[in-house]
N, C-alpha and C positions, 0 to 999 in steps of 0.2 A: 439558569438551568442549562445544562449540559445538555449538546446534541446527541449523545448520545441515549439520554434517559427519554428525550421525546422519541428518538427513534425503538425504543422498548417499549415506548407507550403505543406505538402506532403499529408494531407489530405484533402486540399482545403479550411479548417475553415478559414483561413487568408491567403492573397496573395502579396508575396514582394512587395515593390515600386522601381519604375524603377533603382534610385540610388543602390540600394543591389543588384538586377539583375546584376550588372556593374563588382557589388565588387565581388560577386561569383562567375561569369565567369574570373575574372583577376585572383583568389585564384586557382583557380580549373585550369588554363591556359588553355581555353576554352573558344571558340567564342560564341556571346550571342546567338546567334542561336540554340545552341547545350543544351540548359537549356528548349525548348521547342520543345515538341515531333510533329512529320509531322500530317500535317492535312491528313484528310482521304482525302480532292476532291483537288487536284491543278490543275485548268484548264493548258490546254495547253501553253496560254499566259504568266505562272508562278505567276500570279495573288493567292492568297489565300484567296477562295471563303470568310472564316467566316472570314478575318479580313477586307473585304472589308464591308459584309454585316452586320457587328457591328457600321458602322457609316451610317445606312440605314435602312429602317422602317423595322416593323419583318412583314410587308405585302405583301414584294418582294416574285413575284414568282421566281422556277428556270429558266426561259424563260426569267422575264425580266430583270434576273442579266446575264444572256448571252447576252442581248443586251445592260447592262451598260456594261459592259467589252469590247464589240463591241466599243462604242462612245467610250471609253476612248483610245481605239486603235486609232480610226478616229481622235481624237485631237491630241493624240501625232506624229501621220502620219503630221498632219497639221503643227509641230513644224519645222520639218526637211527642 
């Protein structure tokens, strides 16, 4: 890998694709997890507010992503 592609990686200009994410946590023996730094809010639920609300309009307040969080409790309760 070119230093310069890590240096775009580290400054945000450019951001790997998921296949690389894979290869450098296997290089590094390192779970992919550990490539990305903790969110500031993790509700309770262990949900992670921004990766929920990156597939959700940017019009969501924070009240009513408390209450999607809420319904997706109440359907997976329903699964059980």
């Amino acid at each position: 890998m070119a230093h310069n592609t890590i240096s775009f990686y580290e400054s945000g200009t450019n951001e790997p694709e998921q296949d690389m994410l894979f290869k450098l946590a296997k290089a590094f023996e390192i779970s992919i997890n550990d490539l990305f730094p903790p969110t500031k809010k993790s509700d309770k639920r262990g949900y992670k507010s921004e990766l929920l609300a990156a597939h959700i309009d940017d019009d969501v307040t924070e009240d009513q992503m408390d209450d999607i969080l809420k319904y997706i409790d109440f359907i997976k309760s329903q699964n059980k």
